[in-house]
N, C-alpha and C positions, 0 to 999 in steps of 0.2 A: 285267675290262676287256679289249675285244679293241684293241689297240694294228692296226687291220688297216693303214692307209695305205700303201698300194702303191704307194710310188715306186721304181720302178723304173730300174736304170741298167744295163739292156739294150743296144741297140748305139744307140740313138738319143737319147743324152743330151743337153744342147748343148754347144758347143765353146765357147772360151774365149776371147774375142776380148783380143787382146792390149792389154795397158795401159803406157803409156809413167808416167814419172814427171811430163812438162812436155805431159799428154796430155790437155786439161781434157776431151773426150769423153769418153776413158777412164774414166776416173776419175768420170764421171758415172755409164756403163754401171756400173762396177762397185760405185755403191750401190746400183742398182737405180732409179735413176729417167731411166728408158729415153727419157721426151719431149724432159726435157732432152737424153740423148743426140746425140738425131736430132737436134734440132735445131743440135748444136755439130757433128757429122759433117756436116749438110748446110753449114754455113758453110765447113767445108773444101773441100768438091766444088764451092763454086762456085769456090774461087780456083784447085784443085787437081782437076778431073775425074776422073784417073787415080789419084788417092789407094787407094791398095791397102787401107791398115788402114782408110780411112774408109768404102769400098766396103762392105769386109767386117761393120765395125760399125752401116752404114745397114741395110743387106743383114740384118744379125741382128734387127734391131730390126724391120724390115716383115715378115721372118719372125713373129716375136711377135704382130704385130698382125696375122696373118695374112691379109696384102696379097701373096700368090704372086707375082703378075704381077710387082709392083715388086721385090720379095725376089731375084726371080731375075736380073733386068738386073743390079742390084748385084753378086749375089756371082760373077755369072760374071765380068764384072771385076777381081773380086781372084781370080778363079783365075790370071792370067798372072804375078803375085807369087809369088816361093818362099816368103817369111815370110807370108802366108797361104793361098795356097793350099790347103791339108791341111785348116783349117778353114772356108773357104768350101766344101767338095767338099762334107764334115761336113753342111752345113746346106743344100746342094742334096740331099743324100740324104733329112736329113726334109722338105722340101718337095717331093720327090717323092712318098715316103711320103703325105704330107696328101693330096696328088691322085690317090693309091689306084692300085691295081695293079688293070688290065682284068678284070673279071669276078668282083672279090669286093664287096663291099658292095650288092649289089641291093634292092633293096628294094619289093615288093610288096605293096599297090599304088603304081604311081608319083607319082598323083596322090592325096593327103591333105589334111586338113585339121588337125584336132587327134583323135590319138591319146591316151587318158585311161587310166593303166592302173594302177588302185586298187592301194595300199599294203596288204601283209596282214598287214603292223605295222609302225609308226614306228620304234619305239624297240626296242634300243640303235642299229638302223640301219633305215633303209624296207626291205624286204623286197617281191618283187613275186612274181606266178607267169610262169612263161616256159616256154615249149612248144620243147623240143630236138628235132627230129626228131618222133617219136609220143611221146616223155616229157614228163610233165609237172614240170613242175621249180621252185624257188623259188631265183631271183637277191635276194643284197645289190645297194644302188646304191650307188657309191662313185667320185669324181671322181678321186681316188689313183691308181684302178685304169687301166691302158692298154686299148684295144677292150673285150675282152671277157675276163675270166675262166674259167677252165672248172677243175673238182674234178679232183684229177690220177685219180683212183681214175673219175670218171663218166666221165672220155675215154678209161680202157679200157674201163669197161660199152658204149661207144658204139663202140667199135673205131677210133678217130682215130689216124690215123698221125701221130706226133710229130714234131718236131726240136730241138735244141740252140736255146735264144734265148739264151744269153748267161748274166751272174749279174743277178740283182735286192739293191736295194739298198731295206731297207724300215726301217721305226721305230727308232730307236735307231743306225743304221747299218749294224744288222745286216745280212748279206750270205747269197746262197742260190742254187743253180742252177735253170734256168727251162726249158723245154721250151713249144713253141708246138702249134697244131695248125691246122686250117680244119675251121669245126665247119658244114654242110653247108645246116643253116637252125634259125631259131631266130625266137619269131613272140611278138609282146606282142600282148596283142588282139587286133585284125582287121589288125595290119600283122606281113607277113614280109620278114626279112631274111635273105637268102642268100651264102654262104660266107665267113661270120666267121672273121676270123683272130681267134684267144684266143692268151691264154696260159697254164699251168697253175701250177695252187696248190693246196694242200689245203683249201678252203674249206669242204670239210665239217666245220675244226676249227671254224668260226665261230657256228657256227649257233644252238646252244640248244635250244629245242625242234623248230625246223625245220631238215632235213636243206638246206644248201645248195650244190646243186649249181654255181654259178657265181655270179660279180659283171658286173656293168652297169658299165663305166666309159667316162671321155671320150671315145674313140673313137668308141663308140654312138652316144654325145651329142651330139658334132659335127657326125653327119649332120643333125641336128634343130637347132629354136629347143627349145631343153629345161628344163622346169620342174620344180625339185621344189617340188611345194607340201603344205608339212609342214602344214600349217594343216587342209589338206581331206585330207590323206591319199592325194596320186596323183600317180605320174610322168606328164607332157604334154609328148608329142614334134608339136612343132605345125611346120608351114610356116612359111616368111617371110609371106605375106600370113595367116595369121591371128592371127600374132604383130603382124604392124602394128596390125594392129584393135584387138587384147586390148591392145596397150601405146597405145591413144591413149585409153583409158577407164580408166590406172592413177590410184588417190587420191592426193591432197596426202603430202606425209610418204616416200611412194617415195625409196629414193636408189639409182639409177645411176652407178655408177663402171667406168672404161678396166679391161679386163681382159686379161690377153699370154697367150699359147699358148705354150710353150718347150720344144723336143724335141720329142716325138710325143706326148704330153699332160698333160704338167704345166702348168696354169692359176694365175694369180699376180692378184693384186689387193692396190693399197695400204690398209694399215687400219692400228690403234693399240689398245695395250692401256695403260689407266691412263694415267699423265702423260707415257709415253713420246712420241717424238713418231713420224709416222705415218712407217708403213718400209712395204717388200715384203710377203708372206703367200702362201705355199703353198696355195691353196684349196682342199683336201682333205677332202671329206665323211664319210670313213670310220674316221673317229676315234670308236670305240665308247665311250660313257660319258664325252669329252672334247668341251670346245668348244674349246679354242686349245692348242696346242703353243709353248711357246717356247725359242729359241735363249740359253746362258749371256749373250749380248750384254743381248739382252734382257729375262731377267731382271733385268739390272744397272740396264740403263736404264729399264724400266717398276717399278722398285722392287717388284718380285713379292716378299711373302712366303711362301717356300715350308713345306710344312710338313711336315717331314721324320720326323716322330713315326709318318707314317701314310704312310709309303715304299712301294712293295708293287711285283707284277712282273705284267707282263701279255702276251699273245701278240700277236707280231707275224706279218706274212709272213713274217721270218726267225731267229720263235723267239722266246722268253721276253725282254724287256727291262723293267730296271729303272726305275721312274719316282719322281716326287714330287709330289706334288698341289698347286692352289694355288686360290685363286679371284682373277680380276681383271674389271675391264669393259673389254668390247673394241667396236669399231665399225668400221665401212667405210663410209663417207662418214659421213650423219646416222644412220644405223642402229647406236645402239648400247646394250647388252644386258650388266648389271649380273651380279652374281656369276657370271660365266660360271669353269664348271668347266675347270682346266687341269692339265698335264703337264709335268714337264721331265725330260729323261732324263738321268742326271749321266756314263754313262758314254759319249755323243756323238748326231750327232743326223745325220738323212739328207743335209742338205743342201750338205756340199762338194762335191758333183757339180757343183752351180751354179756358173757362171761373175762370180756380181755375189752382195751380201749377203741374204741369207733371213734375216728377223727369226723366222720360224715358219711356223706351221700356223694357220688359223682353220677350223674342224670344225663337225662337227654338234650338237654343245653350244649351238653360236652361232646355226647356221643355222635350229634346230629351231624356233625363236620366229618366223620369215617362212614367207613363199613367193620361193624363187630362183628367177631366168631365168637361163639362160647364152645369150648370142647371139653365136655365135661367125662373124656375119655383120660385124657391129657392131663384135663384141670389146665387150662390156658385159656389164656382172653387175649385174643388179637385184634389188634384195633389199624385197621389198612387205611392209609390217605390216598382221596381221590387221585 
């Protein structure tokens, strides 16, 4: 099993909005269910405008729903507060990041419609080809992953000059240093994108019988209405107007659900595994040979039988971790998908970086059975059955 999930806790993690004890926003934010939030932070702002933590807590929350324009009024606000300050800067730095640094993410041609760019196998992750410069090359897609991935070995064959990004923080917790680059152009089908920031991994431990040189992650995706449609076998990087089209002719049974953006691309959506009841989820597609990951909380409380006979270890981004296998049924909204294959890592697990509770992962185990949209216009995650 490739445990790949590249969550990464680079410089761009999110901050931590502070929680009182007698703080009932707080205290929302920090289970993770962000609407309530807002809407307990916005009842502050009307009595209290100048509320610094509630600034700073609206401010995170329109960040999430990736609403800049509002995100940014807010947390400039609680920058004049010393007790938030530090982490309003925090989260104007990824919202600047979202709105991209002058002259990289090009993307030629500028006007598209829907880009189709066939799977050269599904399974244990889609695999696509990707044209680096004159090479031709085969990217993993993986929602885990930040921008772009690059082989740390292909970005010397390519001559990319490097830098320090920080450490990455991936499956199990494990921990690893990170090296970025700007990889010059890089072209799915008939569309090129020019001067990708990546960051480097050894991805050619991932591969199997194909050498791969890089991963496809959120970043990519962002710039797109993006589909993986496991069903027909092909990533669809479409426009907003052909996504309006394609989604007014979706069939009955479709379920739509609110999906947050946190940091520079970790994607979260609420779902449930068994009787548990319905929490957070890491949306993380590159979970090889897994459909869900879950956190000891949730273990407890979705009554997972684990089954410890058949323990084993698998590679992460940062190395060998220990797992335990399980099956449970999980779903996000109406979309839900019986023995789904799961993991739980007994020696810890990625997500105390987060700021509020991560019940887990829901993977490509789960996802494999639809076709996903990600609209990170919208901020929705549609999940269509065959």
């Amino acid at each position: 099993m490739w445990l790949l999930s590249c969550i990464f806790a680079v410089v761009l993690v999110p901050a931590r909005v502070a929680v009182s004890a007698a703080d009932d926003a707080g205290k929302l934010f920090a289970t993770g269910n962000f609407d309530g939030a807002a809407r307990a932070y916005t009842a502050i702002l009307q009595r209290d405008p100048q509320n610094a933590s509630a600034n700073l807590g609206l401010g995170t929350i329109e960040l999430y729903r990736n609403h800049l324009t509002n995100a940014e009024s807010l947390l400039r606000k609680a920058l004049g507060d010393t007790g938030t300050a530090t982490q309003a800067q925090h989260e104007l730095d990824i919202l600047s990041q979202r709105r991209g640094i002058s002259g990289q993410w090009q993307i030629e041609p500028s006007t598209y419609g829907t880009i189709r760019v066939p799977f050269v196998v599904t399974d244990p992750l889609p695999i696509v080809r990707v044209r680096v410069g004159t090479h031709q090359s085969y990217f993993l897609i993986d929602t885990g992953a930040p921008d772009v991935a690059l082989d740390t070995t292909f970005a010397q064959e390519l001559k990319l000059k490097t830098q320090s990004a920080g450490v990455g923080i991936f499956a199990g917790g494990r921990r690893a240093p990170v090296r970025s680059a700007i990889v010059p152009s890089l072209t799915l089908s008939n569309l090129t994108l020019r001067n990708v920031p990546a960051k480097l991994l050894p991805t050619r431990a991932f591969g199997g019988h194909y050498k791969i040189d890089g991963v496809i992650g959120t970043g990519l995706l962002m710039h797109f209405i993006s589909t993986l449609d496991y069903i027909r076998g092909a990533l669809l990087l479409r426009s907003p107007q052909d996504w309006q089209t394609a989604a007014a002719s979706l069939p009955s049974g479709t379920a739509t659900v609110p999906m947050w953006l946190v940091g520079d691309h970790f994607i979260f959506a609420r779902g449930r595994i068994n009787d548990a009841p319905e929490a957070l989820f890491n949306i993380d597609t590159g979970l090889a040979g897994g459909g869900v990951q879950a956190t000891k909380a949730e273990v407890d409380a979705a009554h997972i039988v684990l089954d410890s006979a058949h323990a084993s270890s698998g590679m992460g981004g940062g190395g060998m971790v220990r797992f335990i296998p399980f099956q449970a049924v999980v779903a996000i909204g109406d979309a839900s998908v019986t023995d789904v294959p799961g993991i739980y890592t007994p020696e810890g697990d990625q997500f105390g970086i987060f700021p509020f509770a991560v019940a887990g992962t829901i993977s490509h185990g789960y996802f494999r059975r639809f076709t996903v949209t990600f609209d990170f216009a919208a901020m929705q995650l549609t999940i269509q059955r065959p």
